[in-house]
C-alpha positions in Angstrom: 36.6 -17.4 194.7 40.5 -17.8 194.8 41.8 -19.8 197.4 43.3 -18.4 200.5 46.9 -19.6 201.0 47.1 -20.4 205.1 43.3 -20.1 205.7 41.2 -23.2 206.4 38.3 -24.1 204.5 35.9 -23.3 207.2 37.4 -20.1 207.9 37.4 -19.3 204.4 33.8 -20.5 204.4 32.7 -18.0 207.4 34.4 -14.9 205.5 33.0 -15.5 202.5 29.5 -15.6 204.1 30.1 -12.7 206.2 30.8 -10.5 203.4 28.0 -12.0 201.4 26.2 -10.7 205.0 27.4 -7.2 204.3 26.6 -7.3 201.5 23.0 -8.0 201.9 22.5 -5.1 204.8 24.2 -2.1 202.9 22.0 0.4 202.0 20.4 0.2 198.5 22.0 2.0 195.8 20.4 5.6 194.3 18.3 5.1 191.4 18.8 7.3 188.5 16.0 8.9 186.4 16.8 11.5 183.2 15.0 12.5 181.0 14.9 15.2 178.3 12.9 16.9 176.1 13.2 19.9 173.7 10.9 23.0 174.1 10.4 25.5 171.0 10.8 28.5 172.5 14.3 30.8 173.4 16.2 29.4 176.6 15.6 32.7 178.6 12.0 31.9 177.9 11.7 28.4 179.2 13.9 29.8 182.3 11.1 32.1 183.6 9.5 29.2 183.8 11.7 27.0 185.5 14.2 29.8 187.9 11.0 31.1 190.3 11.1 27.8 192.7 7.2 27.9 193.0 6.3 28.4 189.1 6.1 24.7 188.7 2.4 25.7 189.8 1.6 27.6 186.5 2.8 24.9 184.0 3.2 21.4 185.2 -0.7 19.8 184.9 -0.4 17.6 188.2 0.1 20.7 190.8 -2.4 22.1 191.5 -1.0 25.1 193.3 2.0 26.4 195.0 2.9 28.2 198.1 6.5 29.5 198.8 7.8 29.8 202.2 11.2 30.7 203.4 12.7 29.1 206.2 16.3 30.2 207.7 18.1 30.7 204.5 16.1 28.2 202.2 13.0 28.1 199.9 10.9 25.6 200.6 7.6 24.8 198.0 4.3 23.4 199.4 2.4 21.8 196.2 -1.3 21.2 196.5 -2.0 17.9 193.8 -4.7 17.8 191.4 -7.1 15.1 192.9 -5.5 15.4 196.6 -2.6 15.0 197.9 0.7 17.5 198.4 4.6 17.3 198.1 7.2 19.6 200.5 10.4 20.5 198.4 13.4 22.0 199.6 15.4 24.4 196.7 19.0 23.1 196.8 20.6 25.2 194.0 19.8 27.9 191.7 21.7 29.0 189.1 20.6 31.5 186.4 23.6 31.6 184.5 24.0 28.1 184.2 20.2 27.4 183.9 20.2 24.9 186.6 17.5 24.2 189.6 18.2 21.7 192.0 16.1 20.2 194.6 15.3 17.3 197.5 11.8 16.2 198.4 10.6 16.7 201.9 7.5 14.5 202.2 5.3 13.4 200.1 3.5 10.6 198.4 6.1 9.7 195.6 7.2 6.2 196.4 11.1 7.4 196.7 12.9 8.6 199.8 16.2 10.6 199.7 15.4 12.1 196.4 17.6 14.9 195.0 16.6 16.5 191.5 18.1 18.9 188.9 16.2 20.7 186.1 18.9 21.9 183.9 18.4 23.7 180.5 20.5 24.3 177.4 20.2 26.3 174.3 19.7 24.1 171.2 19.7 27.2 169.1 18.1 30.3 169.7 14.8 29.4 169.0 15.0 26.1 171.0 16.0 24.5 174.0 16.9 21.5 175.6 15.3 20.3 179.4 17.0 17.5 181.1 15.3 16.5 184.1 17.8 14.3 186.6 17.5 13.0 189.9 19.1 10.1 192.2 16.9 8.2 194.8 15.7 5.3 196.5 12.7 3.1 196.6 10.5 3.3 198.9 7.5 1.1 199.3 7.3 0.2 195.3 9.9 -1.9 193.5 12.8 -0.1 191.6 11.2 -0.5 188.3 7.9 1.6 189.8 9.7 3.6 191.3 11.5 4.7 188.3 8.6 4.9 186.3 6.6 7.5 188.5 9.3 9.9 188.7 9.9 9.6 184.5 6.0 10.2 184.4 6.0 13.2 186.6 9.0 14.4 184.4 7.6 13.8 181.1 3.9 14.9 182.0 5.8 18.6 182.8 7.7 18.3 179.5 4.1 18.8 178.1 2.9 21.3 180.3 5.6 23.6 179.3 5.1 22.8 175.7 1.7 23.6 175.8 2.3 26.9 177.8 5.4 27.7 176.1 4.7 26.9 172.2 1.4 27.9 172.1 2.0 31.1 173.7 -0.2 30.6 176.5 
């Protein structure tokens, strides 16, 4: 810590544990998850998949179903989880000719709070494409580390469910 020229030590001493104060009690900073994966299958093709808000229901093996409802001038998705359990998501974003879905969770189970997500696609060539699946958050009631590590499963898990719809032709 440089000195401070006309400041006593105990003065010095009180600001420097005030900020380390503030410090302490600002908020915790967003976590970061993003992942990607490449799909063999045309761009448009993995888009039908990802552009209708509630098709997450038809490929990704932890939902079990899916209900759309509209509410003012948003989508909102109810998912039912394999084994129990259900997620409320709020569509953010759409854009088709960007690829791009973007999302915040309602409520939930997921051990995050103020979660924002984006499923983004882009053509590798025209037989492949490219998913990167992105979102910022905070912990809540896990460490950062588990945190983390649920949402890259959840990610990675629907990686393989459109794989397996997508490349086998299902």
């Amino acid at each position: 810590m440089k000195a401070m020229v006309g400041v006593s030590a105990p003065t010095a001493a009180l600001g420097a544990a005030v900020g380390a104060v503030l410090l302490a009690a600002a908020p915790a900073m967003a976590l970061e998850v993003r992942e990607q994966a490449t799909i063999k299958a045309p761009i448009e093709q993995v888009w039908k998949q990802i552009g209708p808000f509630c098709a997450i229901g038809d490929w990704h093996p932890a939902v079990e179903s899916c209900n759309l409802r509209k509410t003012g001038k948003s989508q909102e998705r109810d998912l039912a989880l394999k084994g129990g359990g259900a997620i409320q998501e709020r569509l953010t974003g759409l854009s088709a000719a960007k690829h791009r879905l973007r999302y915040t969770l309602l409520s939930g189970p997921l051990p995050v709070k103020n979660y924002n997500s984006t499923i983004r696609l882009s053509a590798v060539d025209a037989h492949t494409t490219r998913i990167t699946w992105s979102s910022k958050f905070e912990a809540k009631g896990a460490s950062d580390a588990e945190a983390r590590k649920a949402i890259a499963g959840i990610y990675t898990s629907g990686f393989d469910g459109l794989r397996k719809r997508l490349e086998s032709g299902q």
